[in-house]
N, C-alpha and C positions, 0 to 999 in steps of 0.2 A: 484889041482895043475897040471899043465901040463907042464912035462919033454923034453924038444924039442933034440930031438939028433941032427936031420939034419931040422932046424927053417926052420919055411917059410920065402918068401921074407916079409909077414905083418909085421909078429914077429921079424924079426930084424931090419925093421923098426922103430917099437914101443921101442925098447931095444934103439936102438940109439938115438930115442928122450928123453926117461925116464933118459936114464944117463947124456942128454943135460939138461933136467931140473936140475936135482940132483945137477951139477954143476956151472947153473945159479940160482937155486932158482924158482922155478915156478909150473909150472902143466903147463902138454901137452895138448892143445885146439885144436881139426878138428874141422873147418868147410867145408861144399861144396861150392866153389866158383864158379862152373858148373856141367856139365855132364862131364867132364872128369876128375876135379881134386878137391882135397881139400886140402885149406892151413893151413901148422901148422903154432902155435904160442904158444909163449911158456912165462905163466905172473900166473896172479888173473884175472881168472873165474871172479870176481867180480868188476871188470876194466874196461873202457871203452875199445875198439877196439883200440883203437889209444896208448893206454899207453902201449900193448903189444909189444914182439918181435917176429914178422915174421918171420919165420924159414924156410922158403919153401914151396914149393907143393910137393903133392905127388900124382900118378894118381888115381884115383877112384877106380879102383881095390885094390889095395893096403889096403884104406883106409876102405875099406866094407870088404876087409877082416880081417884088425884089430879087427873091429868091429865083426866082427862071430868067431871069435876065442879067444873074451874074454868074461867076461859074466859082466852085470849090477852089481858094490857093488866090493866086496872086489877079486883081482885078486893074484895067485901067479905064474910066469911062472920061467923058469930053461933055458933062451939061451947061448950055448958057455960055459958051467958048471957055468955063472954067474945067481945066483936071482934075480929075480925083484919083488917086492912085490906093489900091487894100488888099487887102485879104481876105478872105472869106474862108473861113473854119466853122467847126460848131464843137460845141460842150454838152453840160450838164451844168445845170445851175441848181442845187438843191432838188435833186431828181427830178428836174422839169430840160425837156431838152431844149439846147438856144441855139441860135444862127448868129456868131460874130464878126462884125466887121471891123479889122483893124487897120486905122488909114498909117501912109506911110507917107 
């Protein structure tokens, strides 16, 4: 578990989308849409592209450091004194590969 006093910009990132899903219903999907950015969306991992909801971009830093500061499988981080408890797997979304996070 990792305790964030003062979160990174990734981390509360990731916290903002996790509570977007929570509130829509879904799991948080990166993909890289280029060298500078990757867009979220937020559905079923097992859904076409097109049946999700687009949430934004986020710039590539951001997004790789999501990714280095969580680990594959079961995550639990602490931002802002709130828990967030997930998963972290990856797919294929219409041969673009994604990073999913599924909160629990």
């Amino acid at each position: 578990m990792a305790n964030v006093d003062n979160p990174s910009e990734p981390l509360l990132t990731l916290a903002e989308y996790l509570e977007l899903s929570l509130d829509e219903g879904g799991v948080v999907i990166l993909t890289r849409t280029n060298e500078k950015s990757f867009a979220v969306y937020i559905g079923d991992a097992m859904s076409a592209l097109s049946e999700m909801r687009a949430r934004g971009k986020i710039a590539a830093a951001t997004a790789l450091g999501i990714v280095e500061q969580t680990n594959p499988g079961w995550n639990q981080i602490v931002v802002g004194g709130q828990t967030y408890r997930f998963m972290r797997t990856f797919t294929q979304l219409e041969e673009t590969p994604a990073t999913v996070f599924t909160p629990t």
